[in-house]
Residue frames relative to the residue before (quaternion, step in Angstrom):
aa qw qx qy qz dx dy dz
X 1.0000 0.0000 0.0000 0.0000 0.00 0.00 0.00
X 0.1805 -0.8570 0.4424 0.1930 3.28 -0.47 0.92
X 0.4649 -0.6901 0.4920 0.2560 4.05 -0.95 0.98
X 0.1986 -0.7081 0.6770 -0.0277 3.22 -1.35 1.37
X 0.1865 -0.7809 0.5951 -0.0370 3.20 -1.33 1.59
X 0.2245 -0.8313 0.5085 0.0031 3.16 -0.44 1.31
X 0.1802 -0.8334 0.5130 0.0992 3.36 -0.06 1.45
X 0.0235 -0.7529 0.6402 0.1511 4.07 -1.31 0.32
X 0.0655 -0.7909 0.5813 0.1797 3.07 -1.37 0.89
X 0.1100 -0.7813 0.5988 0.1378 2.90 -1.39 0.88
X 0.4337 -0.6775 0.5551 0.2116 3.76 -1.11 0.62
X 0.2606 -0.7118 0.6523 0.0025 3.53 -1.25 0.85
X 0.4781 -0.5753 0.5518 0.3689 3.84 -1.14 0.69
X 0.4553 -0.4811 0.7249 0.1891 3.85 -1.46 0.89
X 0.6633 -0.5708 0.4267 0.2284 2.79 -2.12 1.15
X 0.6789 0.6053 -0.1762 0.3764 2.63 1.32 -1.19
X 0.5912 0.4504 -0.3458 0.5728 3.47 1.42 -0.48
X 0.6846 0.4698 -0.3792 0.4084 3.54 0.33 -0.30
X 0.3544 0.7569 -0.2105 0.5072 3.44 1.42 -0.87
X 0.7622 0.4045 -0.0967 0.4961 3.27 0.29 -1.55
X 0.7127 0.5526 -0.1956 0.3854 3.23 0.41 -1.42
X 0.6422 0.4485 -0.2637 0.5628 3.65 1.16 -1.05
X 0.6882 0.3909 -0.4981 0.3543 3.52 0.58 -0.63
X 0.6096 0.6489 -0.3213 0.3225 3.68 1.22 -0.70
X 0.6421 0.4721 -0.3044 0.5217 3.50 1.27 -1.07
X 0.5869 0.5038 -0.3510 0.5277 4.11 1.20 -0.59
X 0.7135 0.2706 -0.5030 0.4057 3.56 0.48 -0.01
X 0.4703 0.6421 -0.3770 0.4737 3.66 1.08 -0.30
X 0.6306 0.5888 -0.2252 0.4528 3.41 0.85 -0.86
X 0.7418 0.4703 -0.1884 0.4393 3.16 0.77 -1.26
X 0.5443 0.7236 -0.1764 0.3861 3.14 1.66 -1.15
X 0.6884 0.4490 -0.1112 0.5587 3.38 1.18 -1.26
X 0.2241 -0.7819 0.5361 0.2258 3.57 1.34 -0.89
X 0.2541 0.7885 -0.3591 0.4298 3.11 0.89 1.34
X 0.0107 0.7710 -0.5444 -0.3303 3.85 -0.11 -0.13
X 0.0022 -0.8741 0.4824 0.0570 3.43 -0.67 0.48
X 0.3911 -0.5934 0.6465 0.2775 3.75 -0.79 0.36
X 0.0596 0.7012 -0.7090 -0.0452 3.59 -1.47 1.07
X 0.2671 -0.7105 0.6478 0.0650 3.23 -1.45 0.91
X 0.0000 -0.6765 0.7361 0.0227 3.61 -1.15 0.86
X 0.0040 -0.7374 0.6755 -0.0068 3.42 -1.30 0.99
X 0.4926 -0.4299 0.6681 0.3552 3.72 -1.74 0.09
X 0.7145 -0.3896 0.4389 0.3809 2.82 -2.41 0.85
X 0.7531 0.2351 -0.4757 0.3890 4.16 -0.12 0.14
X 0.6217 -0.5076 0.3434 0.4878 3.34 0.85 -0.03
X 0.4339 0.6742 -0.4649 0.3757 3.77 0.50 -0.27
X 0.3532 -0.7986 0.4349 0.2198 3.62 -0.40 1.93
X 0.3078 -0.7411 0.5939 0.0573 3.42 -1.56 1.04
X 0.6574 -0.0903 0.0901 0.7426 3.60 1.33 -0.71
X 0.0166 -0.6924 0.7148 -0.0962 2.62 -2.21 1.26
X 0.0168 -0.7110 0.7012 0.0501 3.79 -1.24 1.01
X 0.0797 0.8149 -0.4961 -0.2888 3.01 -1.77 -0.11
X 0.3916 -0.7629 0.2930 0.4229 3.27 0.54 1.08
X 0.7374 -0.2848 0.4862 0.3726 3.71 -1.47 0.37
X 0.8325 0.2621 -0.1782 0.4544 3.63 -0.72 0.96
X 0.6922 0.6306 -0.3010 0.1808 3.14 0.94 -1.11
X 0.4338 -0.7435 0.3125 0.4017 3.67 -0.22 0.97
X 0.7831 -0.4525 0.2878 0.3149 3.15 -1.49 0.83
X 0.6191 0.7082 -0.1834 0.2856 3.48 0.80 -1.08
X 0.6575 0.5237 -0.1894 0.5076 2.69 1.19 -2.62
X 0.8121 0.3538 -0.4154 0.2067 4.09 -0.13 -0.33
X 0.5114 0.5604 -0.4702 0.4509 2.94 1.42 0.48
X 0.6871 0.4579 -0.2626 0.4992 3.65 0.89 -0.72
X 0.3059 0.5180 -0.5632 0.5664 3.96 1.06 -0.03
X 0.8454 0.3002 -0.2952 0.3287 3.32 -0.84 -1.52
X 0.6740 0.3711 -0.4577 0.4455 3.75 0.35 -0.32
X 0.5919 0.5455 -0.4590 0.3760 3.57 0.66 -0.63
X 0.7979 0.3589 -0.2449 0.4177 3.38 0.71 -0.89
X 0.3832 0.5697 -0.4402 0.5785 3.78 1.91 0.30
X 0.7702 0.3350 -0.3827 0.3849 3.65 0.23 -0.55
X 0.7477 0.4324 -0.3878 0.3218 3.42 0.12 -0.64
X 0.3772 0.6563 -0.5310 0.3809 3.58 1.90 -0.46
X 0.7539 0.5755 -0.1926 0.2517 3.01 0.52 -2.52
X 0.9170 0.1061 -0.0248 0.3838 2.94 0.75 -0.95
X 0.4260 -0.8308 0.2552 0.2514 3.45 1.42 1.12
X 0.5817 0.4379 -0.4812 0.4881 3.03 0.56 0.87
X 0.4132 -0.6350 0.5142 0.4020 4.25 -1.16 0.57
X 0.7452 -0.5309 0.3081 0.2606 3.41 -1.31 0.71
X 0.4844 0.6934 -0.2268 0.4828 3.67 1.25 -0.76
X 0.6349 0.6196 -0.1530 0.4355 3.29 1.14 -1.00
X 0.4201 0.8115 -0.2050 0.3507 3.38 1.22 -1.13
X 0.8292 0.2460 -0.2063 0.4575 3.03 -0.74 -1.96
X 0.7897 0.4096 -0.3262 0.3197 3.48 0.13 -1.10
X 0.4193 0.7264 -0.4081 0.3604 3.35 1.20 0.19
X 0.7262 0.1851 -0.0516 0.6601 3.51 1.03 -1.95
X 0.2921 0.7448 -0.5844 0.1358 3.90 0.35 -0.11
X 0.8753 0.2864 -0.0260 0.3888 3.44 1.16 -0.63
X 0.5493 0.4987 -0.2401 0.6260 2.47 2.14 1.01
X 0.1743 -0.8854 0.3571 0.2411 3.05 0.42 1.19
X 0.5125 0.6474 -0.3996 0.3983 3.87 1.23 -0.83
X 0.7781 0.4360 -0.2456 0.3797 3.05 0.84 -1.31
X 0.8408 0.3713 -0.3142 0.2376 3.20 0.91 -0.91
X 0.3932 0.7631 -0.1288 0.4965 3.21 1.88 0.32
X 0.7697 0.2176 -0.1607 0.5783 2.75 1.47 -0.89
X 0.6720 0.5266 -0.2826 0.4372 3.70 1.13 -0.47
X 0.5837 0.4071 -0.4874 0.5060 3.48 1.22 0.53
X 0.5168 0.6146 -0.4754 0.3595 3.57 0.45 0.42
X 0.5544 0.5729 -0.3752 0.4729 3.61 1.41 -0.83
X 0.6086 -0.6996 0.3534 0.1235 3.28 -1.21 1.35
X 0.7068 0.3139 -0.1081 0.6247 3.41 -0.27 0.41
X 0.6659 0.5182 -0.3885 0.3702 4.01 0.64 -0.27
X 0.2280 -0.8155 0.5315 0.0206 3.24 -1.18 1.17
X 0.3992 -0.8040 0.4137 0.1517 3.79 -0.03 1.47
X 0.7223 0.4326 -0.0733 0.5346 3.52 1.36 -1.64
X 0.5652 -0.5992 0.4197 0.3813 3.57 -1.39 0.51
X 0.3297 0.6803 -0.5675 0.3263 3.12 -1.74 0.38
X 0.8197 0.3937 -0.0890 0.4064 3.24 1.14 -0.35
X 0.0103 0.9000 -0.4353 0.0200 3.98 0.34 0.81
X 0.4167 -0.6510 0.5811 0.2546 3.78 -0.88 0.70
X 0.4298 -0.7479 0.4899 0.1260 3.56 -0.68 1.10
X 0.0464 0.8572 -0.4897 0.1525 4.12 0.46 1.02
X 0.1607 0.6562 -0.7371 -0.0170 3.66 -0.93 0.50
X 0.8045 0.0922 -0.0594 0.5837 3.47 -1.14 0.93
X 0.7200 -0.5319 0.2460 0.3718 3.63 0.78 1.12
X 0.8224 0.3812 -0.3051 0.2919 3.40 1.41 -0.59
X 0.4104 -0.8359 0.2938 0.2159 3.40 -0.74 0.50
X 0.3448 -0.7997 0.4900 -0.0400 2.73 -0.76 1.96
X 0.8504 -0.0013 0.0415 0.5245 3.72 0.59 -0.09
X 0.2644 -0.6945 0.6434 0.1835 3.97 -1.44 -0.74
X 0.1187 -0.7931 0.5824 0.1328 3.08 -0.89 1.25
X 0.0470 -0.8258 0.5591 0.0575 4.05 -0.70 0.20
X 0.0011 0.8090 -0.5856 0.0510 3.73 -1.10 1.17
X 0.0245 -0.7427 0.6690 0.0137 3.42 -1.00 1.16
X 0.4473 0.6075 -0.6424 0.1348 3.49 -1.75 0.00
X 0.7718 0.3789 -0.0017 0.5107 3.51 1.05 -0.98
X 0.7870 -0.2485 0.3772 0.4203 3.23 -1.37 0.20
X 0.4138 -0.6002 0.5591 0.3948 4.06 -0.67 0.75
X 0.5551 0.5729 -0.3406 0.4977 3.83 0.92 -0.55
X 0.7434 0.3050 -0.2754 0.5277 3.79 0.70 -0.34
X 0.6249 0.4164 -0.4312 0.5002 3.78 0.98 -1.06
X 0.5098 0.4835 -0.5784 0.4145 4.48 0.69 -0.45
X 0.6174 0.6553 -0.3321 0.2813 3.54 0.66 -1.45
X 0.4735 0.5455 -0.3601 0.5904 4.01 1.13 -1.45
X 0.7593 0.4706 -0.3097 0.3257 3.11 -0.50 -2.15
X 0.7354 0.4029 -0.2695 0.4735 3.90 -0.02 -0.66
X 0.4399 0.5157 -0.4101 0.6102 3.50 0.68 -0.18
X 0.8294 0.3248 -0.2522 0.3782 3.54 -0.43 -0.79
X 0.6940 0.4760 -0.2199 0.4933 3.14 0.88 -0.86
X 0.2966 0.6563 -0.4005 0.5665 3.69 1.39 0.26
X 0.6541 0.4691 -0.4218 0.4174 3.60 0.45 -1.03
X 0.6648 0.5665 -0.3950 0.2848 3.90 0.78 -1.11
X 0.5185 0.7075 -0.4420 0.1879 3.30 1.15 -0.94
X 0.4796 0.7465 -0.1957 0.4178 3.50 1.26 -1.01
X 0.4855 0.7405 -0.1049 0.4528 3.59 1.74 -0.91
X 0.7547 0.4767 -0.1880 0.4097 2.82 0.78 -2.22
């Protein structure tokens, strides 16, 4: 009988795209006059690029990087969440205990051509200002299409 290997590829975000991306979400940053922490990760979440601007509170670079772990991990941007379990109490009760998960925005799955290559996550500000970074970068993909 003869064995069949079944090969998958999957694609990952380039330094260089991440690179890019951070410099985009730092001028946005700057723009707002904000300090913020930015996280870039690969499709498992394992960080590729990090900044934190001057000022930025101590906290935000720990929550960048999960923001931008969850939405890798779990392909979907962080914003998305609450209304998801809001009306589930088991769930929502219990799914904020899982490490590393982020409930609130700030957090975007990294996709060209739909697939997902990576995860991009911003804290310092309002979740309204770290979405604000995050979309800025992610502008760069458009270029993709």
């Amino acid at each position: 009988m003869e064995k069949f290997v079944t090969a998958i590829e999957s694609k990952n975000i380039s330094l260089e795209l991440a690179n890019k991306m951070l410099e985009a979400a730092l001028v946005k940053g700057k723009e707002l006059g904000i300090p913020f922490s930015i996280a870039i990760v690969d499709r498992v979440g394992n960080l590729k690029s990090f900044a934190a601007m001057d000022g930025a509170p101590v906290l935000s670079l720990e929550i960048a990087q999960n923001k931008a772990f969850s939405a890798a991990t779990y392909n979907r941007a962080t914003h998305e969440w609450y209304d998801r379990i809001k009306d589930d109490a088991p769930l929502l009760h219990g799914i904020v205990h899982t490490p590393r998960l982020i409930i609130f925005g700030g957090g975007y799955p990294i996709k060209i051509n739909d697939e997902l290559i990576g995860g991009i996550g911003v804290s310092g500000g309002h979740y309204s200002h770290d979405m604000q970074v995050c979309e800025a970068a992610l502008d760069l993909l458009k270029t993709f299409e």
